[in-house]
C-alpha positions as CSV (number, residue, x, y, z in Angstrom):
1,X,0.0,0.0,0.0
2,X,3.2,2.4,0.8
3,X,4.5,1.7,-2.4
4,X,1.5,2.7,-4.6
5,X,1.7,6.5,-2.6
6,X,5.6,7.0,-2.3
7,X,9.2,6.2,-3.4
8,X,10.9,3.9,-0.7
9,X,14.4,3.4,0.5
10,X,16.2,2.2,2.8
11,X,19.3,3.8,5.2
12,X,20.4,1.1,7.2
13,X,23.1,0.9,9.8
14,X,23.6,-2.9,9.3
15,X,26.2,-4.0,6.7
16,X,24.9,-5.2,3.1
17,X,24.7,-8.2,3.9
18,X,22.4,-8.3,6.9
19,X,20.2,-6.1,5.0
20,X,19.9,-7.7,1.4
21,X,19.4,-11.0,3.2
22,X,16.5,-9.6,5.5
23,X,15.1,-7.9,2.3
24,X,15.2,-10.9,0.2
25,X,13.6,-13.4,2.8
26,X,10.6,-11.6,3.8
27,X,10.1,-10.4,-0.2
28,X,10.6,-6.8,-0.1
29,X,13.5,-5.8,-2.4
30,X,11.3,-4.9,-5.1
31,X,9.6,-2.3,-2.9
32,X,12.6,0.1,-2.5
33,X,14.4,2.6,-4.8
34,X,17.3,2.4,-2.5
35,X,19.0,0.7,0.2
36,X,22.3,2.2,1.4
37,X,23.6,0.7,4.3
38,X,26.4,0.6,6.8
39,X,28.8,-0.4,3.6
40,X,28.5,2.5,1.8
41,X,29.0,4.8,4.8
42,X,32.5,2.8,5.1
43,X,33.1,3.2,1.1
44,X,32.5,7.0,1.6
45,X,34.6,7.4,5.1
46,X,37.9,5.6,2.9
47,X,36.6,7.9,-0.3
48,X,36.8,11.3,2.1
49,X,39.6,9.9,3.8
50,X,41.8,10.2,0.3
51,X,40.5,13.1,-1.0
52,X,40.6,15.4,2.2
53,X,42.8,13.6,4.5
54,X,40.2,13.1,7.2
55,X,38.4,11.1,9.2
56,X,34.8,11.5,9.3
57,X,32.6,8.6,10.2
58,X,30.0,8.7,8.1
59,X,27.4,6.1,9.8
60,X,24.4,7.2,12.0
61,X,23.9,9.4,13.7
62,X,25.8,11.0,10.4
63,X,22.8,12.1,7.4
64,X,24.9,10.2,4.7
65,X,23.0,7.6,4.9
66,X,19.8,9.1,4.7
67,X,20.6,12.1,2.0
68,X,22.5,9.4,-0.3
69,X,19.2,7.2,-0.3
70,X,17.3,10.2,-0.9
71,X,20.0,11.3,-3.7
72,X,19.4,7.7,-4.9
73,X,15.7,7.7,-5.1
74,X,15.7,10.6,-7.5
75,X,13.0,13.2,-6.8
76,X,14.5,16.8,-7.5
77,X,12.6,18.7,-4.2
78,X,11.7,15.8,-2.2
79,X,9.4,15.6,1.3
80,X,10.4,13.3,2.7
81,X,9.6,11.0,6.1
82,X,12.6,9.0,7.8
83,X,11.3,5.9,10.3
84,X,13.4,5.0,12.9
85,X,13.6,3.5,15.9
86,X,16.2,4.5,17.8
87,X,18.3,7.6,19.0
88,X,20.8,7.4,16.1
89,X,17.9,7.5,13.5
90,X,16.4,10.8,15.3
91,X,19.1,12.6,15.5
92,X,20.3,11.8,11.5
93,X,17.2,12.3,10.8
94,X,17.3,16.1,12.1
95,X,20.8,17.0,11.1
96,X,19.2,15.8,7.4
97,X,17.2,18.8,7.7
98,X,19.5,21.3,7.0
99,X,19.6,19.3,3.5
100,X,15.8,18.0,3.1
101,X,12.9,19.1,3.7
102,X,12.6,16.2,6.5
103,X,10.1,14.7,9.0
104,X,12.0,12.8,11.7
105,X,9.2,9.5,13.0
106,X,10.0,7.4,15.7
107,X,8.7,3.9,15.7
108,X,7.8,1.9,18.6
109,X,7.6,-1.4,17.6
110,X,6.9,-4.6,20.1
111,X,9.2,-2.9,22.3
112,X,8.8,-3.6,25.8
113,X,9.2,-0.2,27.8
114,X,7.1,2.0,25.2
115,X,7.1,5.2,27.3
116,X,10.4,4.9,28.0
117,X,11.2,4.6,24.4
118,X,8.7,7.3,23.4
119,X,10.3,9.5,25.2
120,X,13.6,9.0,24.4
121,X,12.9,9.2,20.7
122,X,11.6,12.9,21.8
123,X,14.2,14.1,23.2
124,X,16.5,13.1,20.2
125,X,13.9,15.0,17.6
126,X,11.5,12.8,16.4
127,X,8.7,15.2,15.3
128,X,5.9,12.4,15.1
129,X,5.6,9.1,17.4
130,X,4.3,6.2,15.2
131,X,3.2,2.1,16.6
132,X,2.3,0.7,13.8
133,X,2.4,0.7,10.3
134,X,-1.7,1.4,9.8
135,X,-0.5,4.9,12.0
136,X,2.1,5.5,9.5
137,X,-0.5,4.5,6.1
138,X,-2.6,6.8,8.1
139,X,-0.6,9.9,8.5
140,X,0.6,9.6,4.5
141,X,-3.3,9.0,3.1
């Protein structure tokens, strides 16, 4: 149902591997326009690394991630939505911003401590709490 409303990607903090495999078992591949993951944020880190001579670690709670998927995807003035669930994802969610025009959501999935969590994803910048995916189909209809 996503698919049919918006391009899809994916920034992942888990190598390739983990992600393509995850991707490929429960059937979803074909739903994304991009999936960058923790690989390419180590392919750009060695890529700055030679051209500038520094080290900048490019993983979440760096934006690369989430502005290369964006890149990747392809739409020229983009809103855009980032779902996360943890701290990391808030807070490269909001530094995004200076880049995209960006809404940071928190997910809480079958976590146990939900207000804990909720509140936590808060204080790193989630603008909008989510718990499900009917809250998220909801807020994009």
């Amino acid at each position: 149902t996503l698919r049919k409303k918006i391009r899809m990607g994916i920034a992942s903090g888990r190598p390739r591997f983990e992600a393509e495999l995850a991707l490929k078992r429960f059937r979803l591949r074909p739903y994304f326009n991009s999936v960058v993951t923790l690989d390419d944020c180590e392919e750009e880190e060695n890529r700055l690394l030679l051209s500038t001579g520094k080290k900048i670690k490019c993983s979440k709670p760096h934006p690369y991630s989430i502005l290369r998927t964006v890149q990747e995807i392809g739409l020229p003035h983009p809103l855009c939505g980032y779902v996360g669930d943890v701290i990391d994802d808030m807070w490269a969610a909001q530094k995004a911003k200076k880049d995209l025009n960006i809404l940071a959501i928190g997910f809480i999935s079958d976590q146990q401590n939900r207000k804990t969590t909720r509140k936590a994803l808060i204080k790193a910048g989630a603008d909008l709490i989510i718990e499900n995916s009917k809250e998220l189909l909801r807020f994009i209809a």
